[in-house]
N, C-alpha and C positions, 0 to 999 in steps of 0.2 A: 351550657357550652355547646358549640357547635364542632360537628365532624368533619378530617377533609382527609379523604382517604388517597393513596395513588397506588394504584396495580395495575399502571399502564406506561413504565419509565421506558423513554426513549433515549436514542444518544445526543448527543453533544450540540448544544444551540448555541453559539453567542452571536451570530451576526444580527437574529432577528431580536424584537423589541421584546425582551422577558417579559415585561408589564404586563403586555396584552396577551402575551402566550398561555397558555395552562398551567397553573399551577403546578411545582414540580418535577420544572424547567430544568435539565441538566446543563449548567453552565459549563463545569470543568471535570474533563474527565480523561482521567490518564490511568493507561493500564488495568483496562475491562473490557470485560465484553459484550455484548447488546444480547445476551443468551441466559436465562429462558426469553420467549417472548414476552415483552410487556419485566423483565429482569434486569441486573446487570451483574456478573460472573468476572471475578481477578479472572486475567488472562493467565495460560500456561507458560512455560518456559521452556528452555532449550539445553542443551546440549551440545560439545564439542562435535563436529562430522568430519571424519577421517584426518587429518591431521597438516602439517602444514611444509612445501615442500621450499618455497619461499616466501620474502616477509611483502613480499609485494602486495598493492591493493588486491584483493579478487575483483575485477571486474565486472565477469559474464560466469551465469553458471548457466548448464544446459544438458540436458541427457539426450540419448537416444534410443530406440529400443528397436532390432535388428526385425525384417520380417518373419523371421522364424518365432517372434514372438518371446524369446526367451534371453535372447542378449543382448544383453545392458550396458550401458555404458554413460555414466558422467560425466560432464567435462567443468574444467574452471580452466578461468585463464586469467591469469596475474603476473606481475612483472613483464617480460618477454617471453613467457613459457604460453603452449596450451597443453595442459597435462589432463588422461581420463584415467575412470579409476573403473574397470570392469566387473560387472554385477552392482554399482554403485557401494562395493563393501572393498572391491582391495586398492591397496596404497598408490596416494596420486603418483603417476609416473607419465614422463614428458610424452608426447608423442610424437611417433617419426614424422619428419619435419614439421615441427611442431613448435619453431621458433615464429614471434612474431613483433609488431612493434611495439615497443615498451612500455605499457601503462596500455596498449590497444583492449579496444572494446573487439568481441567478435560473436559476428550473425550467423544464423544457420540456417539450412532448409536442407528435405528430404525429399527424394525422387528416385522410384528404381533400385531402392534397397542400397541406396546412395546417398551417404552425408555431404552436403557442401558447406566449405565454411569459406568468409572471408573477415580482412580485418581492417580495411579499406587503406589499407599502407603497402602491402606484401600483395601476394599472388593470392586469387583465388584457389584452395584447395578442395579434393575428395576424398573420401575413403571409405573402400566396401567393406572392412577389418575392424572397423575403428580404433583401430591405434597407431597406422602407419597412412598419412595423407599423402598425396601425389598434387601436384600443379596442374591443375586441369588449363587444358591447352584453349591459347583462343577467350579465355573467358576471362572479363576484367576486373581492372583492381575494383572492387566493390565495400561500399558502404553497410550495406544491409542485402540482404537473402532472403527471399519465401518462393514455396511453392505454387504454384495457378497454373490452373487449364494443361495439368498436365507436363507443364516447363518446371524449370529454375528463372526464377525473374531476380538482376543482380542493379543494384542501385549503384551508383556509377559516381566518380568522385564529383562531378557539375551537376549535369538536369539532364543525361544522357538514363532511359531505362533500358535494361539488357535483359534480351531472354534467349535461352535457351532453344537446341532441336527439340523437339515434341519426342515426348517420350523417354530423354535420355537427359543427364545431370550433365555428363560429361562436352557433350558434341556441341560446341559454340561457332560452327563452321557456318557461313552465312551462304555455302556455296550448292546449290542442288548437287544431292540429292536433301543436302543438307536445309533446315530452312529456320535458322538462328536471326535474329534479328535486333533492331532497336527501336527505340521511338524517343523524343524529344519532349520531355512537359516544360513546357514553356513560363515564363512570366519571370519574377525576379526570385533570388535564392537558391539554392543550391539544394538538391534531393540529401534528407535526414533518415526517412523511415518510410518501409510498405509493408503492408499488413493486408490480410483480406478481411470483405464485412459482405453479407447477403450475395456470395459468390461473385464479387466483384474485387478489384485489384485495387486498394488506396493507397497513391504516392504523396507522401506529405515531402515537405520542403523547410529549410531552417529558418524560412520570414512565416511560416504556422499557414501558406496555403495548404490547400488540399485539392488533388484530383484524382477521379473515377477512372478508371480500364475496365474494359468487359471482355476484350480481345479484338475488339475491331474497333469501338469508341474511346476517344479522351473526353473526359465531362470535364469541366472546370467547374468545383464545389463553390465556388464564388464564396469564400469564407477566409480570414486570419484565427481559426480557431481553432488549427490543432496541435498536435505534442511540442513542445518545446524540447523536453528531452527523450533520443530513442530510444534510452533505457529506462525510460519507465513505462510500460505501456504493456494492460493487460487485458484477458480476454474472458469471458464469463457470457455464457451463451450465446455468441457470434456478436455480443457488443464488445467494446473496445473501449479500455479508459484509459485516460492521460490527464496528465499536468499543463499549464503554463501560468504568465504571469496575471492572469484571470479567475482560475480556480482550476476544478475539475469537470473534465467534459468527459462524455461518452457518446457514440457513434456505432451503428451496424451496415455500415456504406454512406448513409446520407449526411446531411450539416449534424454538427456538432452539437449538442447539446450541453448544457452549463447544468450539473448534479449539484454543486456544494454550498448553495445557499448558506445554507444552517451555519458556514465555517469560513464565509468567506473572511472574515477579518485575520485570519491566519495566514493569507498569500497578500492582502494590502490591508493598512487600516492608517488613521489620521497621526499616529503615535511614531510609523516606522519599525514596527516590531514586529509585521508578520515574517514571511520566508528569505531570505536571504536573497538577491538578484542572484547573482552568481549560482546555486542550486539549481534555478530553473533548468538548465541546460545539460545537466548532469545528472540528477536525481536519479537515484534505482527505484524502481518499483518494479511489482510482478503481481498474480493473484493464485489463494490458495482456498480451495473450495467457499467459491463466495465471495470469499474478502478481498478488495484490493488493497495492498500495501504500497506506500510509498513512502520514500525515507527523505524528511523535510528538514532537517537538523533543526537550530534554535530559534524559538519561536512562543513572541508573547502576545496575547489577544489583548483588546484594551478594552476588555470588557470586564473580566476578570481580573488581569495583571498581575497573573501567575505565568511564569517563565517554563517553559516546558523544553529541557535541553535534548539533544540525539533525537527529535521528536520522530517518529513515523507516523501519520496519515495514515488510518483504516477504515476503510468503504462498506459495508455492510450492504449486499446487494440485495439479500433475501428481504433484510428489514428496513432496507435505506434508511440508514443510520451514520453517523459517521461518529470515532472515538480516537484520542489518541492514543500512543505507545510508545516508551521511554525503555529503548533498550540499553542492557548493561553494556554491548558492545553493539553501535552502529551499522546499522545493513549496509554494503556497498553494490550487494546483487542479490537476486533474490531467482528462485527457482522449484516450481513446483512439480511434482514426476511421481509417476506410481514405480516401487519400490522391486526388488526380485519377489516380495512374499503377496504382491497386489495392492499393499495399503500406497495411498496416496499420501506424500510425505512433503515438506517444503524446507528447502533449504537456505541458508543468506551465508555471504560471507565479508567480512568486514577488512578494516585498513593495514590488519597488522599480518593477512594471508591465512588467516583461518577460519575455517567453516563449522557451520553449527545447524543441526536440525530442531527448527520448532515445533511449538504446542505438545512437549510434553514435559514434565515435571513441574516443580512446584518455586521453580528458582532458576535466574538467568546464570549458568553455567557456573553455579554454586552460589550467585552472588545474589543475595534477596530482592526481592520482587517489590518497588514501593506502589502503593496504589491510593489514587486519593479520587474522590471524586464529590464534587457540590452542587448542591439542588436550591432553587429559590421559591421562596412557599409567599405569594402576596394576598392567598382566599378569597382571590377577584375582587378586591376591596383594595388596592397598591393608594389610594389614600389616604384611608381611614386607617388608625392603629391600632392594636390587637392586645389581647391579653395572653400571650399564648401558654395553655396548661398543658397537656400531657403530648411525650412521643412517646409513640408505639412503631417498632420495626419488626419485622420478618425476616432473617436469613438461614441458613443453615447453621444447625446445634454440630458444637465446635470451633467455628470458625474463629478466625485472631482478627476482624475487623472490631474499631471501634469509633465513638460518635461524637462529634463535636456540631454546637447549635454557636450562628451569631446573629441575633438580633439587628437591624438598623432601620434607619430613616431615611435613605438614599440607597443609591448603587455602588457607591465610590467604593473600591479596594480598602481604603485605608480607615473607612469604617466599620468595618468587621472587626468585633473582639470576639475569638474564640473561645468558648467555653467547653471545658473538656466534660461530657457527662458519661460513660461509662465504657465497657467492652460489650458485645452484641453475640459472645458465644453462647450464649441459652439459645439459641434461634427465635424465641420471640423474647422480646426485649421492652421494657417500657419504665419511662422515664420522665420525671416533672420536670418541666425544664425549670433551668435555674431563676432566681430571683434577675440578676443583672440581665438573664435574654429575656425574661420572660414579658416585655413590652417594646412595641418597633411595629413599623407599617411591613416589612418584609424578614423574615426569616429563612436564614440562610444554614443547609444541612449539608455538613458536611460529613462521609463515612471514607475512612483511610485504614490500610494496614503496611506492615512490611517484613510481615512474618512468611516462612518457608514451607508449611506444615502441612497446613488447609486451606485451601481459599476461600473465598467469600464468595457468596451468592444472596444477592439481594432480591426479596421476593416482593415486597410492597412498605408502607409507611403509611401509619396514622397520625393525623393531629388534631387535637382539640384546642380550641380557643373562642374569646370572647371578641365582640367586635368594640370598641371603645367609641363612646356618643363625644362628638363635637362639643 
């Protein structure tokens, strides 16, 4: 018999051709993680985070951390409230003028130990306290907020960009000594999102142009390839990623680039079943060391044709990987912020106004964690049919994950008959497979749990089998 080992499992494939891929191929994988390298690890879980003050969507979450270094401050804003909660540990409570428009998203930017917020309905506000905002004079109703060259640059309800006196949040006066200004980015659509990439200024637009500022240039990126939606867009060493209805791109000032091969049949495919139109435009995403999350709700690949509901999108930047996540309650915002104690921490909050901080425990806020994930074994032979005899796995002694094989002659879904072969808590595990799997030109392994206890950690997979003569 022959050997075909894997101690090299990456994330999640289905757009490209399994056949010709590597043996070992992750088709479907919900709720892991691409960790160790060349592994796959159940993800952790979460926890309730402070508590809930209305039942409104949470929107926007966002902290700040004052120049003295030491005060804190988190914000969410749901319903008509912006409420912060000081040291990110006490009780959300509204802040002064702190009302805004109902269901509003809201931006921020820091300048001069000065928070600015807007919610592109209401006035832009400041505050040097963080708990009581003032209407900063002169400056307009705005979309989106970031810092550059030293301003406040305020995105403008049309295609008008707003900045700031040099030096100061507050001073929007166009008048010497003052020197506040605007510029116009032209073409069709209206300004969505601006973000900075390799010290430059990018104003995207809601038809997904892009153009460059540097302070005295507009560049027209001559591109339809950026965010669709402004909440989802995150950042991991001055690149920038996002969504639309193309896949995922990333950028560090220049075009766009398209990451998500591996996944494209999750945002379009022939079936109708990847992302929902309506999502694109709204999606929350954020990034917490590494990972880009983005919240895709329901969504079925037609490769597999397993359904994966509340789905979140995770980007794996270290390992450029990509896996799914099935949480028990739906991100509607997402925010990552180092803590009063230093630890880097990432918080979501969902549709019913409560927050909850990830990657820790062993259960989504009591409620078990399921985890499945499938590999396709063809032994570079996807013609020729197999006698397959033994598996052998490797995970952690403990563990509640367990193993199912299904043999077939095609790719189809509805060829798969699962066969249940054992539990995998020895940490090395080895198994004949059954008489019914044990012939098929491809072999399909599946390892699921949805136990609370231990997770799983997947180290590598043996199989042996024969090759069957013509």
């Amino acid at each position: 018999m022959a050997d075909l080992s894997f101690n090299r499992i990456e994330g999640v494939t289905t757009y490209l051709n399994s056949l010709t891929e590597k043996d070992g191929n992750v088709i479907h994988c919900v709720n892991v993680d691409t960790y160790p390298f060349g592994g796959m690890t159940k993800r952790l879980g979460y926890s309730t985070y402070l508590g809930t003050p209305d039942n409104g969507t949470v929107n926007t979450l966002f902290s700040w951390t004052k120049n003295d270094g030491t005060s804190l401050f988190t914000y969410r804003a749901s319903g008509s409230s912006l409420y912060y909660s000081a040291q990110g540990t006490g009780a959300w409570t509204i802040c002064g003028n702190g009302t805004i428009g109902n269901g509003a998203h809201v931006s921020y930017g820091t300048l001069d130990n000065t928070l600015v917020v807007a919610d592109g309905v209401g006035s832009t506000r400041h505050t040097t306290n963080g708990t009581a905002f003032t209407d900063t004079t002169l400056a307009p109703v705005a979309v989106d907020i970031s810092e550059y060259q030293n301003r406040i640059y305020a995105a403008g309800t049309a295609s008008s960009l707003f900045y700031s006196t040099t030096g100061t949040a507050t001073d929007w006066s166009p008048t010497s000594p003052s020197d506040s200004s605007s510029l116009f980015i032209p073409g069709g659509g209206k300004l969505l999102k601006i973000f900075k990439g390799s010290d430059r200024l990018l104003a995207t637009k809601n038809n997904l142009a892009m153009y460059r500022w540097d302070g005295g240039d507009l560049v027209d990126l001559a591109t339809h390839l950026g965010p669709s939606s402004p909440y989802a867009i995150g950042e991991v060493e001055d690149f920038r990623f996002w969504i639309n209805r193309l896949g995922v791109f990333t950028s560090n000032g220049g075009k766009p680039q398209l990451i998500s091969n591996a996944v494209q049949n999750q945002f379009y495919n022939d079936d109708g079943t990847g992302i929902a139109g309506s999502v694109f435009d709204t999606a929350a995403g954020g990034v917490h060391q590494y990972n880009y999350y983005v919240s895709i709700g329901t969504v079925t690949d037609n490769l597999v044709g397993e359904q994966i509901s509340n789905a979140v999108l995770v980007y794996d930047y270290k390992h450029n990987d990509f896996v799914n996540y099935r949480f028990a309650n739906f991100p509607t915002a997402y925010h990552s912020y180092k803590d009063a104690n230093g630890v880097q921490q990432l918080i979501f909050g969902d549709a019913t106004g409560q927050c909850y901080t990830a990657n820790s425990g062993n259960s989504d806020n009591g409620v078990p964690i399921e985890t499945s994930m499938q590999m396709v074994v063809h032994a570079n032979t996807p013609f020729l049919s197999k006698e397959w005899g033994y598996i052998e796995v490797m995970t952690n002694p403990g563990c509640e994950a367990k193993l199912q094989v299904a043999s077939a002659d095609t790719f189809q879904a509805a060829s798969k008959k699962w066969v249940e072969i054992g539990n995998l808590t020895n940490g090395f595990s080895q198994f004949r497979i059954p008489a019914e799997s044990a012939r098929g030109r491809l072999l399909f392994i599946r390892i699921y749990d949805s136990g609370s206890t231990k997770p799983f950690t997947l180290y590598g997979i043996n199989l042996t089998y024969n090759l069957i003569a013509r």
